[in-house]
Backbone bond lengths (Angstrom), bond angles and torsions (degrees), N, CA, C in turn:
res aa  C-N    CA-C-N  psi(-1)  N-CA   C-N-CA  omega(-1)  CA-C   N-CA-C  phi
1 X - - - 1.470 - - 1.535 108.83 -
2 X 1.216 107.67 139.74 1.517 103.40 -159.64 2.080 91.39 -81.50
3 X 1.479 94.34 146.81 1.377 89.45 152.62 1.428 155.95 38.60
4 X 1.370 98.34 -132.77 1.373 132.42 172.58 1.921 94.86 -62.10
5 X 1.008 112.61 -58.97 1.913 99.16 168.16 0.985 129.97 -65.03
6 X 1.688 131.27 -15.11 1.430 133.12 138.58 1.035 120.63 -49.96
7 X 1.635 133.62 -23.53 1.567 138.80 -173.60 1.159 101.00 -76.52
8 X 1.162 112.94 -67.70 1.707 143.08 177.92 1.746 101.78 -33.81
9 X 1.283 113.94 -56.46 1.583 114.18 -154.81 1.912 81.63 -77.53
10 X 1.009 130.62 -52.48 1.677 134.17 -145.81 1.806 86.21 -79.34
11 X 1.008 111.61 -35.23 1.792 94.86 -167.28 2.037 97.93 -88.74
12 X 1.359 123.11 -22.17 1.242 115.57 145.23 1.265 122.09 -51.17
13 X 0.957 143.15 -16.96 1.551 145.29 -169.89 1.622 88.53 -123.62
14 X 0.951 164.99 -14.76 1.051 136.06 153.43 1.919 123.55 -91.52
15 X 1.415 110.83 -0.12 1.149 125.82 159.83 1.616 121.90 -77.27
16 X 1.240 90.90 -18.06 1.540 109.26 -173.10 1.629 102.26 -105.34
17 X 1.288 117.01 -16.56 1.487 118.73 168.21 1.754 110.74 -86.49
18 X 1.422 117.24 -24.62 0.922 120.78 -166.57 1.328 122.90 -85.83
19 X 1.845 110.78 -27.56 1.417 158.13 -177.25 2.031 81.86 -70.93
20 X 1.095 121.55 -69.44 1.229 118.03 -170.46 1.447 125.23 -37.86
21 X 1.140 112.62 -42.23 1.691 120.36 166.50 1.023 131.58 -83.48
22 X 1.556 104.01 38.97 1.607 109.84 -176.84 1.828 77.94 -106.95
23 X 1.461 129.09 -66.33 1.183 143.63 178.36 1.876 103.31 -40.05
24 X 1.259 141.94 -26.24 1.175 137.23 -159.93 1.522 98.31 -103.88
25 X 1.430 102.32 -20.34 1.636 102.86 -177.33 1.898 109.99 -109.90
26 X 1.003 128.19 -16.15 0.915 142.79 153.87 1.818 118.65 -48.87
27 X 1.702 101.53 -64.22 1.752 107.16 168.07 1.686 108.43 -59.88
28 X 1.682 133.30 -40.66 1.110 115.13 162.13 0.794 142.77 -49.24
29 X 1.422 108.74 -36.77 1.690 107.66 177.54 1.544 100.83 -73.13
30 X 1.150 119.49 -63.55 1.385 118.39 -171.47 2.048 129.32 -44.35
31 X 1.507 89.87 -10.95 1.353 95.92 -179.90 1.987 97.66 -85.80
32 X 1.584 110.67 -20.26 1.448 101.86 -172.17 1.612 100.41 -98.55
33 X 1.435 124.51 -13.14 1.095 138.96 164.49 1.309 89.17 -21.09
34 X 1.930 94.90 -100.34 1.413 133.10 179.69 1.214 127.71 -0.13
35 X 1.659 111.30 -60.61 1.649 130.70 177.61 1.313 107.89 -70.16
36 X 1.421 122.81 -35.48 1.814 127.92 177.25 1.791 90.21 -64.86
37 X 1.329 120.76 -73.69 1.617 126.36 -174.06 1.795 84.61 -18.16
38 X 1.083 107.56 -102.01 1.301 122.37 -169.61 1.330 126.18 -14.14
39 X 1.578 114.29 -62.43 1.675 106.83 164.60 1.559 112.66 -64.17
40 X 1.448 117.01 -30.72 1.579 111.25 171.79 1.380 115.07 -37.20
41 X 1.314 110.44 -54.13 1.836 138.62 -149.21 1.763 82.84 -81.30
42 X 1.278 144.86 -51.37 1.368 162.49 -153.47 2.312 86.63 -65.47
43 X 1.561 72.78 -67.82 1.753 93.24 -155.24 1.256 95.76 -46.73
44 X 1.301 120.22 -55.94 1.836 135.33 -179.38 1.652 114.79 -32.13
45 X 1.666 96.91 -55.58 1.868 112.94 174.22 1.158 87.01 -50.82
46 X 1.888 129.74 -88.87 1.096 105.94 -141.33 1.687 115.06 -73.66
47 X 1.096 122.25 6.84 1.529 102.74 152.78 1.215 132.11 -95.65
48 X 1.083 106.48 11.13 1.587 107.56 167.68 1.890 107.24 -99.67
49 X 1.105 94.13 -28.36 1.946 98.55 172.02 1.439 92.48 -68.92
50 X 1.297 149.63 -81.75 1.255 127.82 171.77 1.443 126.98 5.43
51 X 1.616 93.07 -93.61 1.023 107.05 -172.57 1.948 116.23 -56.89
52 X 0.986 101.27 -28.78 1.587 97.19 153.01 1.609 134.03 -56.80
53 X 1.203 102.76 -67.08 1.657 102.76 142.02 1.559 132.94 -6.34
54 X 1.506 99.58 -84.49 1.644 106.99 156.02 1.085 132.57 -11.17
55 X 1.672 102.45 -75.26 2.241 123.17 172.04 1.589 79.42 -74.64
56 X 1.189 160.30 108.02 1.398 165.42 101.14 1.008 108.26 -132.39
57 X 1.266 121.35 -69.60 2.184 130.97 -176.41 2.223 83.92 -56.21
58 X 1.087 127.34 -39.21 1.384 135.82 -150.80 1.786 101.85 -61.01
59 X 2.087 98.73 -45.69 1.436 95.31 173.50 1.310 122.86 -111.95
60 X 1.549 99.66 9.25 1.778 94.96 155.19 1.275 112.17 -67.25
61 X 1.370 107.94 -37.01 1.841 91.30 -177.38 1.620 128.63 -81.71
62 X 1.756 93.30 1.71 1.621 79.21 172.96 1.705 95.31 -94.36
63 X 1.073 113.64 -37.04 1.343 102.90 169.19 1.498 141.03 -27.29
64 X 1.441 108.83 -63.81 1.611 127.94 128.24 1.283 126.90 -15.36
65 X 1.414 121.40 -46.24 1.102 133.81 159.71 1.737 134.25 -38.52
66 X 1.883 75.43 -73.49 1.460 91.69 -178.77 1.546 106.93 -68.94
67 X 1.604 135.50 -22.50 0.961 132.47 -165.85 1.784 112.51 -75.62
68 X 1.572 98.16 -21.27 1.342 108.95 -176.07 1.859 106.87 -82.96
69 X 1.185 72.16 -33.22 2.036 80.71 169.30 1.577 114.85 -76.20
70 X 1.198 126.64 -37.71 1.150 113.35 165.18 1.582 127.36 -77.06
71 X 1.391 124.75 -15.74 1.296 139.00 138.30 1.552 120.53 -32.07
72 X 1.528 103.17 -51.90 1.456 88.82 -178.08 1.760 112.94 -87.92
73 X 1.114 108.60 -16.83 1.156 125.11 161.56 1.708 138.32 -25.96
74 X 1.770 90.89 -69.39 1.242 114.72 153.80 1.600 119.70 -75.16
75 X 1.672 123.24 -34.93 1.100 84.91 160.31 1.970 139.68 -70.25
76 X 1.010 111.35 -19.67 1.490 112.57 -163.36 1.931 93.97 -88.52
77 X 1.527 115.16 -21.28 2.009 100.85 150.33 1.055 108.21 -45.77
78 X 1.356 133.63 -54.98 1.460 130.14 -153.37 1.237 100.89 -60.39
79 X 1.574 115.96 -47.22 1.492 115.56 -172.79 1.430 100.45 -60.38
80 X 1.269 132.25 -52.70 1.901 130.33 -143.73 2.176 78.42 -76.63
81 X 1.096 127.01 -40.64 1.416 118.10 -172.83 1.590 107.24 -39.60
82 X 1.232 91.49 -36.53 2.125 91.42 -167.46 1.597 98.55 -75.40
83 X 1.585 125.44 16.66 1.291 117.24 -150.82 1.656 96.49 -140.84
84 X 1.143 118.02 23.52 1.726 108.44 -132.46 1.986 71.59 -116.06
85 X 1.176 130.73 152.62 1.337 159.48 154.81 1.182 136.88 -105.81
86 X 0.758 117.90 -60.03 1.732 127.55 153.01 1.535 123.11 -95.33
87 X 1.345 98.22 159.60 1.773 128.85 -169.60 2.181 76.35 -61.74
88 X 1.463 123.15 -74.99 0.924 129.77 -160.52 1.578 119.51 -25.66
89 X 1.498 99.49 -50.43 1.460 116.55 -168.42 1.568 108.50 -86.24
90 X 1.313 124.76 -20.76 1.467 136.57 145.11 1.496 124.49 -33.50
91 X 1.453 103.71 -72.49 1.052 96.85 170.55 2.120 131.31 -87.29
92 X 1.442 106.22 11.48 1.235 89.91 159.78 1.559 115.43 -92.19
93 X 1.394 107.82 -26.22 1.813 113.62 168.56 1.046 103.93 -39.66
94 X 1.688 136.02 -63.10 1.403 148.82 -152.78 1.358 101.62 -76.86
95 X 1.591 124.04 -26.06 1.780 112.11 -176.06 1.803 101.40 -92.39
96 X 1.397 114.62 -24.83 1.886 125.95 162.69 1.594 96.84 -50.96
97 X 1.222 109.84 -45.16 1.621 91.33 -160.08 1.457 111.11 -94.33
98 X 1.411 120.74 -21.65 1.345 128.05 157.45 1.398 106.12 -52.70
99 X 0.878 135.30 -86.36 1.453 142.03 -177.66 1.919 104.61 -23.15
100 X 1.224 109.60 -53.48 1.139 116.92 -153.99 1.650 94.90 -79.52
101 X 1.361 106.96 -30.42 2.254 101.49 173.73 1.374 99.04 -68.50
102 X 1.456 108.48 -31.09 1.881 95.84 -167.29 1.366 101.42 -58.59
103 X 1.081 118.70 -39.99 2.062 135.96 -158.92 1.511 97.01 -92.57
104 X 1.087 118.59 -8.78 1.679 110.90 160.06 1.616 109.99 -105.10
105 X 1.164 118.60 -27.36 1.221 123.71 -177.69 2.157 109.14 -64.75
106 X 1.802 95.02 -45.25 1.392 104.98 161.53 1.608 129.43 -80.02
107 X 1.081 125.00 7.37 1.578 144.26 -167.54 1.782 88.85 -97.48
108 X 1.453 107.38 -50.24 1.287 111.00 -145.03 1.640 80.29 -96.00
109 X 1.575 152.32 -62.42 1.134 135.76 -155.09 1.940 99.87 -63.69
110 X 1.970 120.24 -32.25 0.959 99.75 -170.37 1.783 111.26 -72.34
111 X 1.241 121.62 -53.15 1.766 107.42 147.02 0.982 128.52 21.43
112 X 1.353 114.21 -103.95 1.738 138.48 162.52 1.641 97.79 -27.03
113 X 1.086 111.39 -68.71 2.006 109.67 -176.25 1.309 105.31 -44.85
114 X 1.648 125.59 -72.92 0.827 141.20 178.20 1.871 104.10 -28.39
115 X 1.179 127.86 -64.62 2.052 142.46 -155.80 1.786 73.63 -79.62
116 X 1.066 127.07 -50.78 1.608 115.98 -172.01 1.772 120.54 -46.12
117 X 1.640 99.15 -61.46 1.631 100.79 175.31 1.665 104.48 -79.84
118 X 0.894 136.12 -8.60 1.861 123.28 173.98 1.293 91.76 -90.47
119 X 1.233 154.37 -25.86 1.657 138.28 168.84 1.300 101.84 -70.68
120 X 1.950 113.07 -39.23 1.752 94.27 175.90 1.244 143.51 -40.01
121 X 1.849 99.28 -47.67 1.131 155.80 -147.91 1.561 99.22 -68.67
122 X 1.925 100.87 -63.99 1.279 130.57 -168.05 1.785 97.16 -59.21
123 X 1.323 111.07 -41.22 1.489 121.33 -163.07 1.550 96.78 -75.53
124 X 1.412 136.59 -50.64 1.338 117.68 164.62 1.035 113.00 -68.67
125 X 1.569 142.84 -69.80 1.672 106.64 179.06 1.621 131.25 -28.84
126 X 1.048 119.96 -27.32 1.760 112.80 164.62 1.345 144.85 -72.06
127 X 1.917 79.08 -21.71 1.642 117.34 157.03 1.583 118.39 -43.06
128 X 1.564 88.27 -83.61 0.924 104.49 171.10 1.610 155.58 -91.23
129 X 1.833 99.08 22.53 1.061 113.08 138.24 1.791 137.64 -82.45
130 X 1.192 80.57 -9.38 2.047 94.00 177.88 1.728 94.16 -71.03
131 X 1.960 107.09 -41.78 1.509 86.57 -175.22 1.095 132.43 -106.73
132 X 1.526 115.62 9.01 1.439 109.89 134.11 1.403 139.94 -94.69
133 X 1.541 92.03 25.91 2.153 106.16 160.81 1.925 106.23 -75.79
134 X 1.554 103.39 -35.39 1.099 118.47 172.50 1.425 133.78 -62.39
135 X 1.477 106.55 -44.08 1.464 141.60 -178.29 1.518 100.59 -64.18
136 X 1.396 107.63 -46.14 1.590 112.58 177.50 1.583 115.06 -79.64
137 X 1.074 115.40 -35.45 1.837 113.51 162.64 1.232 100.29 -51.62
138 X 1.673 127.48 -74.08 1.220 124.06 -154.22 1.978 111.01 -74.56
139 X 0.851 124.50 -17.27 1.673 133.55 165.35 1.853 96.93 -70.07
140 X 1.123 124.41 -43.29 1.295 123.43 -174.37 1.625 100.99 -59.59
141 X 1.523 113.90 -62.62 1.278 122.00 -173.29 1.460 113.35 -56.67
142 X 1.182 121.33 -41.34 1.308 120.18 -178.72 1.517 110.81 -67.04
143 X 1.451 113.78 -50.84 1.190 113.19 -177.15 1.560 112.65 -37.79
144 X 1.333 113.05 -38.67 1.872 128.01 -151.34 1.587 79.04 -77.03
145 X 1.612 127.42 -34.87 1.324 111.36 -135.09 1.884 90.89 -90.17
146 X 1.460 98.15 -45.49 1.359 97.85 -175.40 1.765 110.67 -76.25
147 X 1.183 130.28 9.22 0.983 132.50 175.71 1.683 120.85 -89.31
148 X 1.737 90.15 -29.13 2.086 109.13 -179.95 2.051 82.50 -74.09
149 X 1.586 118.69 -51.74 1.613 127.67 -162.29 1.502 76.80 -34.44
150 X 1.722 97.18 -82.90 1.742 112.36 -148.26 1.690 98.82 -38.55
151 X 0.962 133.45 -68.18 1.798 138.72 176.86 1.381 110.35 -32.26
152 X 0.993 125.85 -50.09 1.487 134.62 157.24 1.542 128.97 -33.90
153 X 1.101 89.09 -82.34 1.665 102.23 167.12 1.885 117.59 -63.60
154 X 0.825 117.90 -30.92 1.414 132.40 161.84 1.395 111.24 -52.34
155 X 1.154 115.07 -64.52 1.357 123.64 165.45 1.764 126.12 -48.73
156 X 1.332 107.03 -52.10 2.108 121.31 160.84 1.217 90.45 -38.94
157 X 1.507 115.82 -71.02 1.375 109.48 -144.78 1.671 125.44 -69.29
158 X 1.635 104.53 -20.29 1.403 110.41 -174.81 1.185 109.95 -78.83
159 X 1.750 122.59 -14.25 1.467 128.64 170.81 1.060 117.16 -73.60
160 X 1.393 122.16 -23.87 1.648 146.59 170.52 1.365 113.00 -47.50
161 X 1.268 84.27 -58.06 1.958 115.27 -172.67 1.487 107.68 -63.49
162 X 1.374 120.89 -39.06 1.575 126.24 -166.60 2.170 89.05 -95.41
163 X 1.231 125.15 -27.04 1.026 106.74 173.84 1.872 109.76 -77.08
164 X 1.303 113.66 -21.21 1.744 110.05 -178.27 1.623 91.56 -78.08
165 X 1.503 133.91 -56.27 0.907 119.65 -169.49 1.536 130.24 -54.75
166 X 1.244 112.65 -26.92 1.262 135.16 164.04 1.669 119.22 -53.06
167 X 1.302 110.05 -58.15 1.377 128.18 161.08 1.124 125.26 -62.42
168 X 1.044 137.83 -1.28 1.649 150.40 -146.35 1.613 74.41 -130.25
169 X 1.516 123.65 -73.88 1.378 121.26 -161.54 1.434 118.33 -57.22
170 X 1.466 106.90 5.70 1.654 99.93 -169.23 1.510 104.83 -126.44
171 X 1.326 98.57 5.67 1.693 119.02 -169.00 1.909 99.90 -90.89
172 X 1.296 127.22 166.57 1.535 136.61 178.81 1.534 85.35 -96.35
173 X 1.194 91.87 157.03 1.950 120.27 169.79 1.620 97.74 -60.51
174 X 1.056 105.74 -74.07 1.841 129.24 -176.66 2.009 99.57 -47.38
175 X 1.074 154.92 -55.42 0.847 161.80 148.95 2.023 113.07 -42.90
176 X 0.802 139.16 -41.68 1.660 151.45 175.59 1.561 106.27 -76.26
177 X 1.685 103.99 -45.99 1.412 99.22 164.80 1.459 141.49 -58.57
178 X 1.867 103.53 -50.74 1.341 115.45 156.73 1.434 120.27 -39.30
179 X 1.344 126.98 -52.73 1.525 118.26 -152.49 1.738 94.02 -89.89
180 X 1.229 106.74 -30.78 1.662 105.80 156.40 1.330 131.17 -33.39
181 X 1.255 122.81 -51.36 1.115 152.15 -140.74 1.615 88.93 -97.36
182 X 1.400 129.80 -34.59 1.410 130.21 -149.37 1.644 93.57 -117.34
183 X 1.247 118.84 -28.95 1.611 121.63 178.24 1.496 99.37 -78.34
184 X 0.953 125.36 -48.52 1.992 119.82 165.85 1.721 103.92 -2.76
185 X 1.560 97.98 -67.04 1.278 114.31 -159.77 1.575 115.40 -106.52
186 X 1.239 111.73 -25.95 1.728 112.42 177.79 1.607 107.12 -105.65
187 X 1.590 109.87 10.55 1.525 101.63 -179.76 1.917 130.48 25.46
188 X 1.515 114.21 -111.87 1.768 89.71 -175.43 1.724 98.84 -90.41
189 X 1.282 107.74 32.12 1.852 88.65 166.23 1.190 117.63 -119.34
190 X 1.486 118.87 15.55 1.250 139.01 -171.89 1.756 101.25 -40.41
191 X 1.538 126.10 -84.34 1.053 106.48 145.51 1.433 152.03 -99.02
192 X 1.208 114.44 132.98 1.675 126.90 -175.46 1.842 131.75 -89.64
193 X 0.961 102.81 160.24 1.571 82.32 -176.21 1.507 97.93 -112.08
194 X 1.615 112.54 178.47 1.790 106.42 176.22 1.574 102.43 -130.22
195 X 0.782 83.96 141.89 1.702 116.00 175.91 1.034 110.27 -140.12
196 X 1.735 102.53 126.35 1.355 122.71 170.91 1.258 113.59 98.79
197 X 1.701 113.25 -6.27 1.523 123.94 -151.14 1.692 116.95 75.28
198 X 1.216 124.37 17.55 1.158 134.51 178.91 1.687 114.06 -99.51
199 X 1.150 127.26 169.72 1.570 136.28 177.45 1.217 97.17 -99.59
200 X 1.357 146.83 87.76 1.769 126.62 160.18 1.273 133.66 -55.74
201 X 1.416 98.40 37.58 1.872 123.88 -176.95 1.245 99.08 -116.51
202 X 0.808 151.08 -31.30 1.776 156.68 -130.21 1.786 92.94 177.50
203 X 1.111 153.10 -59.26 1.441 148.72 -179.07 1.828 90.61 101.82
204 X 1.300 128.07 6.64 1.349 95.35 179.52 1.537 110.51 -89.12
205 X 1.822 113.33 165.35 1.265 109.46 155.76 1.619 125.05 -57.96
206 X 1.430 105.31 147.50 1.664 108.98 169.08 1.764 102.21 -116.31
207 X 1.221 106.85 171.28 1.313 128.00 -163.66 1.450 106.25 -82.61
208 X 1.329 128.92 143.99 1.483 130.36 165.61 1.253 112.76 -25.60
209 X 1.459 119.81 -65.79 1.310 123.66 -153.94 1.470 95.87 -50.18
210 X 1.631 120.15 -74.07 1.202 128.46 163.45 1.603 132.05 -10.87
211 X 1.456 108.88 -60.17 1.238 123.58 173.23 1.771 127.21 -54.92
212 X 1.736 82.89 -39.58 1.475 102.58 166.30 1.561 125.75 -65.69
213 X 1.265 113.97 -24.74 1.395 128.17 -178.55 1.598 112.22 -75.77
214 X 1.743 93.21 -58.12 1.555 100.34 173.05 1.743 120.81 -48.28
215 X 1.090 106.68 -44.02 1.527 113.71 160.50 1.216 144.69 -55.79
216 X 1.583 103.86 -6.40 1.507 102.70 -163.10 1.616 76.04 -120.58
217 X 1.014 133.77 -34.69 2.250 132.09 158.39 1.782 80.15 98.67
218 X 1.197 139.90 28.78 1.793 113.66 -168.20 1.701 91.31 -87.20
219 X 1.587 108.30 -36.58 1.503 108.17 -150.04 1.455 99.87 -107.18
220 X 1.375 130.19 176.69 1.509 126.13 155.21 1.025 114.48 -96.68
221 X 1.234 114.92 110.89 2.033 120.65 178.35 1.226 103.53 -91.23
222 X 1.276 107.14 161.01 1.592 128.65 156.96 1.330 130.32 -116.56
223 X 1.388 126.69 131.84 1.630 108.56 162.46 1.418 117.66 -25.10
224 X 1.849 110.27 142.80 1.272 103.94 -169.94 2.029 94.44 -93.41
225 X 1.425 115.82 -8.30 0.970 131.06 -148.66 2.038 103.77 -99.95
226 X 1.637 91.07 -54.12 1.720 99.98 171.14 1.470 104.90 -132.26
227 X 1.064 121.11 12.99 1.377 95.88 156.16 1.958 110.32 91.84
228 X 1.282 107.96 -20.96 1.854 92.83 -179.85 1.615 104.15 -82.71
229 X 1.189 72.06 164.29 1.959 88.46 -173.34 1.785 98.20 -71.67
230 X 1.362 89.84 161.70 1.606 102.76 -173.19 1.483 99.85 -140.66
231 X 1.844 82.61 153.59 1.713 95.31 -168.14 2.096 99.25 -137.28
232 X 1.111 115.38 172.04 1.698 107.51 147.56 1.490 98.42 -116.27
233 X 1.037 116.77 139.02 1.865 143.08 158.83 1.364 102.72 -49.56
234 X 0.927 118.48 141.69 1.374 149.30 165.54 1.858 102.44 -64.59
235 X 1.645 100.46 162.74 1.232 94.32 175.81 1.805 116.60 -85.34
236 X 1.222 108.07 -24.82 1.562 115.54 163.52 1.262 104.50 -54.05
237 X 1.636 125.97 -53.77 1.245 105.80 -163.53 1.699 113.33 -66.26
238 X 1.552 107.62 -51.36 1.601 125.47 171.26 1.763 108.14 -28.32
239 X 1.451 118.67 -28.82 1.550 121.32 -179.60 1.041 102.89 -102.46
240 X 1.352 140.03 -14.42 1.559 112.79 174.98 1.519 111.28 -96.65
């Protein structure tokens, strides 16, 4: 294989190795994403059970309130009763104080409702602080895990990088430019190999003449069809 198309085909394949750890680092993060989402989504509930809480204790106490107001209410009827003269004024005292048991009678069941859902309330926040005691172990662990990944792969790839740079330095201007020029647009298929007499860039057949060229490795061909450079594979490569 001549050359300059050995350069060409190996720094395609290492652009295409390099292209790979965008996807390997992407699923890492996203697996620690995930576990953060989750205690996020956790942390969020219990502040909104809180803050529910809050507007709950908020109208027990006007409730409380009003109940203390109707307390004093009924007491100072009792007083105007010892005061009362007419049938008339009797019975509007007696429809004040009716009114006023109904509105204590409802003061006191809304109360009880009210102490009912803030114990609910209270009982899932404890809930669900046990499971984001958990949420935070397991976000911890992951973090550590995808953090050794990211270091890892960080590390592959900068050996990657010093092998393109390396190759790049041994490559022509005029040659680095071309295959440049074709990865713009064919990214990791820049170069392809053929099988079958085909382009595995596009899958179409190419012509003898063509085919014949690719075979003999002297020149750098291109698809006559799209244009990426073409190679034949090795028999190592053909087996893996």
């Amino acid at each position: 294989m001549n050359k300059h198309l050995q350069q060409l085909v190996e720094l395609s394949k290492i652009d295409k190795e390099i292209d790979s750890f965008e996807p390997k680092i992407e699923e890492a993060k996203h697996k620690y994403e995930t576990v953060l989402a989750v205690k996020e989504s956790i942390e969020k509930q219990i502040s909104d059970l809180e803050e529910g809480i809050k507007a709950e204790q908020l109208k027990k106490q006007k409730n409380e309130l009003h109940l203390a107001e109707l307390s004093e209410k009924l007491s100072a009827n009792a007083k105007k009763s010892a005061e009362i003269k007419t049938e008339r004024e009797m019975k509007s005292l007696q429809l004040e104080e009716d009114i006023a048991k109904e509105q204590i009678n409802f003061a006191n069941e809304e109360i009880a409702r009210l102490e009912k859902v803030i114990e609910t309330k209270e009982e899932l926040i404890k809930t669900q602080k046990t499971v984001i005691a958990e949420a935070e172990e397991k976000t911890a662990a992951i973090k550590a895990e995808v953090d050794e990944a990211l270091e890892k792969i960080t590390a592959e790839r900068q050996k990657i990088f010093i092998e393109k740079e390396k190759l790049i330095s041994q490559m022509s201007q005029k040659g680095l430019s071309f295959y440049q020029k074709i990865r713009r647009w064919a990214k990791n298929t820049t170069a392809v190999p053929v099988k079958n007499q085909a382009c595995y860039g596009c899958y179409l057949t190419i012509n003898d003449k063509v085919y014949s060229e690719v075979i003999k490795g002297e020149e750098i061909t291109t698809c006559p069809h799209c244009g990426r450079i073409l190679y034949i594979e090795t028999e190592e490569e053909q087996t893996a």
